[in-house]
N, CA, C and O atoms as a GROMACS GRO file, in nm:
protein
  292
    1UNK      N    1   0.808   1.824  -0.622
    1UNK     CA    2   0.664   1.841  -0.622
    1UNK      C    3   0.630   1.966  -0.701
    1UNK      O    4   0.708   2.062  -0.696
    2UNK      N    5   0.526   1.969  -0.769
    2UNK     CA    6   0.529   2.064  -0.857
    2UNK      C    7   0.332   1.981  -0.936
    2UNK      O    8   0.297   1.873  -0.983
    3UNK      N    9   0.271   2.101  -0.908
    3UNK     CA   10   0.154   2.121  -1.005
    3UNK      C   11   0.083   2.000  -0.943
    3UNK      O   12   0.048   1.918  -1.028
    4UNK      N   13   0.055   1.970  -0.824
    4UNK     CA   14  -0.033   1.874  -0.740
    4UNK      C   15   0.072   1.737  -0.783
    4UNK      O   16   0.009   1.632  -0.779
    5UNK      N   17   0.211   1.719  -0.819
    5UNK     CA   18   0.303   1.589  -0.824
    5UNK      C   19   0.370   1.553  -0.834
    5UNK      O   20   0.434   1.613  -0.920
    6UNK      N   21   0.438   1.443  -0.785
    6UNK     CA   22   0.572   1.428  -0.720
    6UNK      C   23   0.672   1.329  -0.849
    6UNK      O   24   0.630   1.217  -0.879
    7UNK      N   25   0.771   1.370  -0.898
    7UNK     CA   26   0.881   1.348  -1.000
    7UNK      C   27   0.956   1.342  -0.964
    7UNK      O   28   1.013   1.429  -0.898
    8UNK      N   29   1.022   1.148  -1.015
    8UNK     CA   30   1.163   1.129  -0.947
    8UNK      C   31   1.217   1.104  -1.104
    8UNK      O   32   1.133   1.074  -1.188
    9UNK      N   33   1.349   1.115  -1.140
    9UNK     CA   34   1.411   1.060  -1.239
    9UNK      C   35   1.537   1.004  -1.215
    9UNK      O   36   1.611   1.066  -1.138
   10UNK      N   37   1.572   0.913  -1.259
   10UNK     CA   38   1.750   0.880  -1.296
   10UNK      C   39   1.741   0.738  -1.329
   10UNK      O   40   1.651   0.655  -1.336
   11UNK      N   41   1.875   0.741  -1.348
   11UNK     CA   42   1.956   0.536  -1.398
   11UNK      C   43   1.889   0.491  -1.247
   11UNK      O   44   1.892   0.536  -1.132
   12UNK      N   45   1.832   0.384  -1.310
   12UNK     CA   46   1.839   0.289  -1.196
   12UNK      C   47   1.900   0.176  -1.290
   12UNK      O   48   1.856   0.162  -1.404
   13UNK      N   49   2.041   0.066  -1.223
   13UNK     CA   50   2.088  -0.028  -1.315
   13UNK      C   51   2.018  -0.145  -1.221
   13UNK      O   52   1.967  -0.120  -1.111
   14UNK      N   53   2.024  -0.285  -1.286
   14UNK     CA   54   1.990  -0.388  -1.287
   14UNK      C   55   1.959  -0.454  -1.108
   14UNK      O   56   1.870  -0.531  -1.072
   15UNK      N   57   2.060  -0.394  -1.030
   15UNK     CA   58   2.066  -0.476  -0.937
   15UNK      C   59   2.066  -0.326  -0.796
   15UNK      O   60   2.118  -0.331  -0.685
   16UNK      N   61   2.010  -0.239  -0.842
   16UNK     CA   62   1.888  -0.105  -0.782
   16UNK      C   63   1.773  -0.171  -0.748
   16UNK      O   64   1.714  -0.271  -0.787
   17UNK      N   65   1.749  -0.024  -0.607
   17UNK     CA   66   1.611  -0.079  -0.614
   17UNK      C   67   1.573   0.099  -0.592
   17UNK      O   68   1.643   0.180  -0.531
   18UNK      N   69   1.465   0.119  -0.650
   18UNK     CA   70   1.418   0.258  -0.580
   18UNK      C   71   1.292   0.286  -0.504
   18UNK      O   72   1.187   0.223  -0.513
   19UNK      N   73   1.318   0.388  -0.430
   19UNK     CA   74   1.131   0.376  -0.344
   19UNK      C   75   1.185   0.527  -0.330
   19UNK      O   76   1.287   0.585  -0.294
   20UNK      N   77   1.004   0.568  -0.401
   20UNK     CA   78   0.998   0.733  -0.390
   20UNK      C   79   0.863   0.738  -0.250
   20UNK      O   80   0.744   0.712  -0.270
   21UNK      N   81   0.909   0.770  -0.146
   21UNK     CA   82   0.792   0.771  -0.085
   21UNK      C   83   0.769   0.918  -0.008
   21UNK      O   84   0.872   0.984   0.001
   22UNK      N   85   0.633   0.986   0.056
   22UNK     CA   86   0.632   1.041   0.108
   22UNK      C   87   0.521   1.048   0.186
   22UNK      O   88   0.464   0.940   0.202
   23UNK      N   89   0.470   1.154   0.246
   23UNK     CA   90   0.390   1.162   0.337
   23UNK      C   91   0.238   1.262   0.317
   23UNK      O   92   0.256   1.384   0.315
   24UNK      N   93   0.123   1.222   0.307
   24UNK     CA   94   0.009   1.272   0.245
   24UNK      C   95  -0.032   1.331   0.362
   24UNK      O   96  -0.026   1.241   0.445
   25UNK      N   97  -0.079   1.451   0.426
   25UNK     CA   98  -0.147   1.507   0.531
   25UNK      C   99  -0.284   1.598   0.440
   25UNK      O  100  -0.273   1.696   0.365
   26UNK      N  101  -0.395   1.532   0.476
   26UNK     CA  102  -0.501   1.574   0.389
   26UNK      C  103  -0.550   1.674   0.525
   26UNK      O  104  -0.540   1.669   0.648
   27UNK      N  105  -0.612   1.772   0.418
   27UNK     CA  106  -0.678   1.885   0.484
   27UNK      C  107  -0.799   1.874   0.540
   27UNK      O  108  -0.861   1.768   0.541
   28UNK      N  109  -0.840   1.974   0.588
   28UNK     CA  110  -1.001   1.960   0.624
   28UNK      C  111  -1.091   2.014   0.544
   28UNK      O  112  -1.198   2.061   0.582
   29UNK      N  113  -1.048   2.010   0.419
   29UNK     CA  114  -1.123   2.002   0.337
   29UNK      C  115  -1.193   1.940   0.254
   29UNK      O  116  -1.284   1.971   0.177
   30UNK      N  117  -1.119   1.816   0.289
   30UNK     CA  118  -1.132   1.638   0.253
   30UNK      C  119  -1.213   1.609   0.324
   30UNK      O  120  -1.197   1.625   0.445
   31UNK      N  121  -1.347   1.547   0.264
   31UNK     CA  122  -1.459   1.526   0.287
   31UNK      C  123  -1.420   1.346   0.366
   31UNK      O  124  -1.374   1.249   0.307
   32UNK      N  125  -1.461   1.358   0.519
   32UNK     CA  126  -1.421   1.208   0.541
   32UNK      C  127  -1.507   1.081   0.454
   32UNK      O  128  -1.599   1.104   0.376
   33UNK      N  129  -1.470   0.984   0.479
   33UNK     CA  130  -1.548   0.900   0.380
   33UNK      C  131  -1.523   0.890   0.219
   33UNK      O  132  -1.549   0.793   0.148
   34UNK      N  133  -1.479   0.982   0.189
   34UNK     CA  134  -1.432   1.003   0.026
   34UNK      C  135  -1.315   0.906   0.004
   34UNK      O  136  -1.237   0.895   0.098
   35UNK      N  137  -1.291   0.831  -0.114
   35UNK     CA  138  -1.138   0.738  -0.150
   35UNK      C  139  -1.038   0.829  -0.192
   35UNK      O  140  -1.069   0.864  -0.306
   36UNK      N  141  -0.930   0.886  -0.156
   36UNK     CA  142  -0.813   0.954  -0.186
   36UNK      C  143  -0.713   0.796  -0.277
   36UNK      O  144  -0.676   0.687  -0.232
   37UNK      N  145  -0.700   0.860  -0.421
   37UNK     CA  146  -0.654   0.751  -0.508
   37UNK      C  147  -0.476   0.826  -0.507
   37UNK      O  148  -0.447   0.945  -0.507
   38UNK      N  149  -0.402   0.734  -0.506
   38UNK     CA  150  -0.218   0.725  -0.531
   38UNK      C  151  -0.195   0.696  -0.629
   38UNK      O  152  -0.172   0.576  -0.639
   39UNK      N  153  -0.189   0.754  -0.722
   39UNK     CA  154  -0.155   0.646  -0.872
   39UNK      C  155  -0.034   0.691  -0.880
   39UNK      O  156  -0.005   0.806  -0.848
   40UNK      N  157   0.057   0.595  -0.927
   40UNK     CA  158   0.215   0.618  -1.006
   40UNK      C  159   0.187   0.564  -1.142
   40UNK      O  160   0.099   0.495  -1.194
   41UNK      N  161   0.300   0.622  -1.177
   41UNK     CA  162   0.293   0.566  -1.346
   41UNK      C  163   0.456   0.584  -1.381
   41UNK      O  164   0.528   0.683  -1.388
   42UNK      N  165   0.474   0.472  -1.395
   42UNK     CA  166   0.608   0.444  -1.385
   42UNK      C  167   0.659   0.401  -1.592
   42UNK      O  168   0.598   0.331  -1.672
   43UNK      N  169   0.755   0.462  -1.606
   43UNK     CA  170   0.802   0.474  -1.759
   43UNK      C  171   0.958   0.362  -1.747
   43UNK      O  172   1.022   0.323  -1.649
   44UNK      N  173   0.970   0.346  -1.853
   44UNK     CA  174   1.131   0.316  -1.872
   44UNK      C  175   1.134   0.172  -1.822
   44UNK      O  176   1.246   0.133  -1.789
   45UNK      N  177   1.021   0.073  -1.805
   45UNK     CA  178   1.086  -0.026  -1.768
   45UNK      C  179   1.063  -0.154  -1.897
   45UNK      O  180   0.978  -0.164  -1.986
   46UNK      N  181   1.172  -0.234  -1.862
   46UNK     CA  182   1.162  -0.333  -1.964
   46UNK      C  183   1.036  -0.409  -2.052
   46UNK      O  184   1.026  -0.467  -2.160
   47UNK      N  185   0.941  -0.370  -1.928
   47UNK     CA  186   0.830  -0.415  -1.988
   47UNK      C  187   0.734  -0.327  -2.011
   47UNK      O  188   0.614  -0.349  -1.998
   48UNK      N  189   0.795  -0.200  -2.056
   48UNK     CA  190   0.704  -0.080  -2.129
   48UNK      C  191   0.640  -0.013  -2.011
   48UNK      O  192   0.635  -0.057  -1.897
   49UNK      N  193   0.596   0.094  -2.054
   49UNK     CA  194   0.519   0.203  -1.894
   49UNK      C  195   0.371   0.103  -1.829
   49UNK      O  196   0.276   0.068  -1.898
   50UNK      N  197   0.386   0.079  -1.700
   50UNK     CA  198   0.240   0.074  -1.691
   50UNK      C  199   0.238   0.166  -1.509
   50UNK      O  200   0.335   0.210  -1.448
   51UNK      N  201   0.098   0.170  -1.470
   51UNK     CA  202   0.057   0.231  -1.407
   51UNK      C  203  -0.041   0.129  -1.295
   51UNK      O  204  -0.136   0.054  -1.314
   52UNK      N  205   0.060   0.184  -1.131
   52UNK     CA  206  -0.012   0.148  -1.032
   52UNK      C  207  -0.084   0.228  -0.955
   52UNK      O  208  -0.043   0.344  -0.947
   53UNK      N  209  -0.236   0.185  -0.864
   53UNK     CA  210  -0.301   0.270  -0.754
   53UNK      C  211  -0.328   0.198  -0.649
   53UNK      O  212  -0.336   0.075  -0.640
   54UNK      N  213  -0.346   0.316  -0.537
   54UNK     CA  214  -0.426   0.310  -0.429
   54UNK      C  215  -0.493   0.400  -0.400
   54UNK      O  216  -0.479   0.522  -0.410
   55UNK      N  217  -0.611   0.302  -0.343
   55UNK     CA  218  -0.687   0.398  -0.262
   55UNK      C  219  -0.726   0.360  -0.128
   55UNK      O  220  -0.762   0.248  -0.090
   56UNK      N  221  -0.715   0.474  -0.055
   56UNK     CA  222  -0.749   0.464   0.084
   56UNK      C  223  -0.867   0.600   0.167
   56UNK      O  224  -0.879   0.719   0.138
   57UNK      N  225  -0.905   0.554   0.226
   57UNK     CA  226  -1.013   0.611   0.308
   57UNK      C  227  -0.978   0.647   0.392
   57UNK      O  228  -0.925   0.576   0.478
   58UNK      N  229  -0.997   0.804   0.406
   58UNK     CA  230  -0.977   0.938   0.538
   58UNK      C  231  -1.063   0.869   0.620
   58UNK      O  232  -1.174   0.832   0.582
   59UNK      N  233  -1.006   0.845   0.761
   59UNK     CA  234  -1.072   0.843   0.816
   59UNK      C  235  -1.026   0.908   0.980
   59UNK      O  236  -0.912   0.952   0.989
   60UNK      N  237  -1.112   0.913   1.100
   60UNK     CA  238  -1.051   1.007   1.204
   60UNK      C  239  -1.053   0.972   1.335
   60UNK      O  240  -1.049   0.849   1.330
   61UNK      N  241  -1.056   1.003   1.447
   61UNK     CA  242  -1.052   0.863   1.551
   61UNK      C  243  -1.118   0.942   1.650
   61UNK      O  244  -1.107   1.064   1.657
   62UNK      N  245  -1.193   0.864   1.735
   62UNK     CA  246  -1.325   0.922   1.802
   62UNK      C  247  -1.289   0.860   1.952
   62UNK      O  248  -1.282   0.738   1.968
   63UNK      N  249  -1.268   0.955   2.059
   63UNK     CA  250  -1.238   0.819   2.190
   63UNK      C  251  -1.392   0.888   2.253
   63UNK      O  252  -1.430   1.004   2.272
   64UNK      N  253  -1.451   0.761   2.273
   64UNK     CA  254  -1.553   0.772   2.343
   64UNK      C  255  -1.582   0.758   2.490
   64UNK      O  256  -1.499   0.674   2.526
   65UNK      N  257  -1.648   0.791   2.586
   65UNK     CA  258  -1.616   0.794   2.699
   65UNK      C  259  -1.632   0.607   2.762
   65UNK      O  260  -1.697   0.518   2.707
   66UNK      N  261  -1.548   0.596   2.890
   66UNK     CA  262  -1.557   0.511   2.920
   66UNK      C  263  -1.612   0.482   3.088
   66UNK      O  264  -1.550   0.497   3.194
   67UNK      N  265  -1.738   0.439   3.065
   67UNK     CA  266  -1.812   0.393   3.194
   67UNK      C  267  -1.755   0.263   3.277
   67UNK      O  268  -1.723   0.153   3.233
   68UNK      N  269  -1.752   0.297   3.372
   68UNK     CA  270  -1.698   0.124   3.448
   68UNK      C  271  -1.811   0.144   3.564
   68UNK      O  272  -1.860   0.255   3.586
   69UNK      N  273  -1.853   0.017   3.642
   69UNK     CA  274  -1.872  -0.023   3.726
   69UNK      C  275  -1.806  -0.142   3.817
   69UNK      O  276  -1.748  -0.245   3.783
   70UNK      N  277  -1.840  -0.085   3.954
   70UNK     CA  278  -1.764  -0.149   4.045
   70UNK      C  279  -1.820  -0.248   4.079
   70UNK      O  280  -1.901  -0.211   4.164
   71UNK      N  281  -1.833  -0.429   4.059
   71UNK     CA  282  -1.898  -0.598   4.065
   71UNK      C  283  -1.835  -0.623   4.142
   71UNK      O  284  -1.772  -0.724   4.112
   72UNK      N  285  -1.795  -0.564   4.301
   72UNK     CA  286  -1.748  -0.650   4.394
   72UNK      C  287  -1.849  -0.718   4.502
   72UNK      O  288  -1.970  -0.698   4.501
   73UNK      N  289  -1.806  -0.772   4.562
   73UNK     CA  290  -1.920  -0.784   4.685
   73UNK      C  291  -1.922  -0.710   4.823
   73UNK      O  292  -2.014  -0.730   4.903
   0.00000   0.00000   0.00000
């Protein structure tokens, strides 16, 4: 990781598989509601560089209170 991004390199041969994954913990400075985009951009493959994304939505979890009543007789 280096300069806001994450760099993997090496051989991968024919019958590889690789997965660079990690773990995003956004701050509170991240406006909820905003799309936080993932893009990779992947080089070196047979069918020339192209580039994947996601995006996903901060969002935060709210427990609200819970009322019951007692319907016996």
């Amino acid at each position: 990781y280096a300069g806001g991004q994450i760099r993997w390199s090496g051989p991968v041969t024919p019958s590889d598989e690789v997965r660079v994954t990690y773990v995003l913990s956004p701050t509170a400075a991240i406006t909820f509601g905003l799309p936080l985009t993932n893009t990779a951009e992947i080089d070196g493959s047979v069918l020339g560089p192209f580039t994947r994304r996601e995006v996903v939505m901060q969002s935060h979890v709210v427990w609200l209170p819970l009322i019951t009543r007692w319907w016996g007789p």
